[in-house]
N, C-alpha and C positions, 0 to 999 in steps of 0.2 A: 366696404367699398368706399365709403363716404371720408375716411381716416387717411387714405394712401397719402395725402401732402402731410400727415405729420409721420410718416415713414420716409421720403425725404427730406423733412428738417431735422429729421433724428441727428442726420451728420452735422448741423450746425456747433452742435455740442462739444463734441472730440476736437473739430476744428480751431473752437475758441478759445478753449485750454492749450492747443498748442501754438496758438497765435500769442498768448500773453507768456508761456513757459519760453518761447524758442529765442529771446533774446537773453536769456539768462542761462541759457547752454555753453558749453566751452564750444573753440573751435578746434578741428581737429589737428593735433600736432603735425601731422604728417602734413597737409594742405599749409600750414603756416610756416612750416618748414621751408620747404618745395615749391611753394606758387608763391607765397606771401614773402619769402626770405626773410622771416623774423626770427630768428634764434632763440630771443629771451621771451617772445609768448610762446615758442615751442617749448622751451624749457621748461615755463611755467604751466603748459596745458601736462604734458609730459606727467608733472609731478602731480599734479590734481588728479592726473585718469591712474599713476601708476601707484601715488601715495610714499614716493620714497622721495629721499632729498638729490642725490645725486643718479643724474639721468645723461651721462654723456656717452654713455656706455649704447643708449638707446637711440639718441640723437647719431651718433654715428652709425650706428647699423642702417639709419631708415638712408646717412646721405651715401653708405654704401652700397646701397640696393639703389638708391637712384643711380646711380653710377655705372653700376652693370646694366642697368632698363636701358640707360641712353647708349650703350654700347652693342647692345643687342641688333640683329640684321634681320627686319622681316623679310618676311620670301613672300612671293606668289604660289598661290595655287598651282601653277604650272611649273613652277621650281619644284615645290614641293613632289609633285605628283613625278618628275624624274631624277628625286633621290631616291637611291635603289636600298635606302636603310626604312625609309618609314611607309614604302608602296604600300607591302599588305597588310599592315594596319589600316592606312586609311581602304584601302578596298573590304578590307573584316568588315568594318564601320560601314562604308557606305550600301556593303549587301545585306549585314544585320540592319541598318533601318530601313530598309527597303522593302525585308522582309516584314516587320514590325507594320510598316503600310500598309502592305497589302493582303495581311494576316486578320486585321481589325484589333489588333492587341491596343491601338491606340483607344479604339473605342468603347474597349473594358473600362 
């Protein structure tokens, strides 16, 4: 009983290591890409995480998936719920967990 405070400084440890590792991490291509607009630290994280020289192959793929994200149309709930293609799935879904509730499967 007398120990519990060095059962919470246990996590000082893990902490400290990754407080002195976390500047020497790369950043992520895709974030330096896409938020940062840097090409050439994409390029260069690109080739450090993929190991090969030539990465344009890969830098185009992530700015063609941006591409279709930003073309994409959300919907509402309410849109949703009267497209006549995806009704009973989400109804499958919302009686299977419904079921899953109030069966107690959650609390296996």
């Amino acid at each position: 009983e007398s120990r519990w405070p060095f059962l919470f400084g246990a996590i000082i440890v893990p902490s400290l290591i990754q407080a002195v590792i976390l500047p020497f991490l790369p950043e992520s291509p895709r974030y330096l890409l896409l938020e940062k607009h840097n090409t050439s630290k994409a390029e260069k994280a690109f080739q450090r995480f993929l190991g090969k020289d030539d990465v344009s192959h890969e830098i185009e793929e992530v700015l063609a998936e941006s591409r279709v994200q930003r073309n994409t149309k959300l919907v509402s709930i309410l849109q949703l719920l009267r497209t006549r293609a995806v009704r009973w799935q989400i109804v499958t879904v919302v009686v299977t967990m419904g079921c899953y509730q109030l069966c107690g499967l959650n609390a296996v």
